[in-house]
N, C-alpha and C positions, 0 to 999 in steps of 0.2 A: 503493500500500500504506500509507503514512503516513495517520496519520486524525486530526483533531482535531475535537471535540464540543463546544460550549458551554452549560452550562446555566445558567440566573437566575432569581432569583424575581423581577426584575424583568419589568414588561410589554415585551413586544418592540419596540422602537424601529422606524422607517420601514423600510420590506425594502428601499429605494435604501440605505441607514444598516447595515444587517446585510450586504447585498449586498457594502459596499464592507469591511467586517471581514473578514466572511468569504475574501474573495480577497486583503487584507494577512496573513491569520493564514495560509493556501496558502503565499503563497508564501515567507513567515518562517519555516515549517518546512520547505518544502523546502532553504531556503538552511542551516538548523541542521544537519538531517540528511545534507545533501549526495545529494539525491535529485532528480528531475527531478520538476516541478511536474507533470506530465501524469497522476504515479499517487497525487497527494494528494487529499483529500476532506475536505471542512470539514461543518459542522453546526449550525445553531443550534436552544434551545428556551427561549423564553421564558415568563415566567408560570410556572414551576416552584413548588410548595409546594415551600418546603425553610427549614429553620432553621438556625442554626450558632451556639454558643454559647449555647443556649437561647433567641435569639432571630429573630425573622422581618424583621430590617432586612438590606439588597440582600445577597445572597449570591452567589457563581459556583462551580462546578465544571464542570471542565477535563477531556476525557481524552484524551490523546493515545499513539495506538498507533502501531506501526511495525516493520514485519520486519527483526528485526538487532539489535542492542545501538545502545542510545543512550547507557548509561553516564556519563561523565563532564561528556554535552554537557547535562544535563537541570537542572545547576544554572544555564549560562546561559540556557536554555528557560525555565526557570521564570522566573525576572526578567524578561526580554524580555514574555513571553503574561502574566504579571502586568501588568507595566507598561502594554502593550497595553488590557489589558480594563479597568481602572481609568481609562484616558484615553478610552475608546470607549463605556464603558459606565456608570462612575462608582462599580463598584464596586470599594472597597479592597483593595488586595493583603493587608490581614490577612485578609480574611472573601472569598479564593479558594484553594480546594484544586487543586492539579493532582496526576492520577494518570496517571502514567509507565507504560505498558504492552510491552515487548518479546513478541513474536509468534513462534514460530517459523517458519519461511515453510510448512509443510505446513499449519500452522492458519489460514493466510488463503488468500482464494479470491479470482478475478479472471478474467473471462472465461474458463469452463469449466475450469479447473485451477485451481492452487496453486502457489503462489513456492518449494517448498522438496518 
């Protein structure tokens, strides 16, 4: 149920190089969340048009969803997946948004039903 997305205007780096992001940033949020890595889902999309700040130098945006309150834990989430993305990718923790999403479990789906 946990989801994390990444987007960059940056070009996509080697998919062994996204590959290995992609299953650090798994199971970083399943460890945040206290969730079992089996129902987390990663994302990447590189080469994104996007600007920030009026300008088109590297950008990322972040979205990480999840059924259940994350609440309190998303100030350490945000540092961590900042930090992260900045070392993996090179772009700055100023010029990354992360958007915190709670879910109710009726509004996510998963193998013909819903968590709620």
């Amino acid at each position: 149920m946990p989801l994390i997305k990444v987007q960059t205007s940056l070009p996509a780096p080697e998919r062994a190089h996204v590959e290995a992001m992609l299953k650090d940033l798994s199971s970083r949020l399943a460890a945040h969340l206290g969730k079992p890595e089996s129902y987390v889902m990663t994302a990447f999309e590189g080469d994104v048009a996007m600007t920030f700040a009026g300008t088109t130098e590297p950008v990322c945006y972040v979205e990480i969803k999840s059924v259940g309150t994350m609440g309190a834990k998303t100030k350490t989430m945000s540092e961590d997946f900042c930090t992260k993305i900045e070392e993996t990718l090179g772009v700055p923790k100023s010029r990354t948004y992360i958007e915190f999403a709670d879910a109710p479990g009726a509004m996510w789906g998963w193998n013909g039903r819903t968590f709620g």
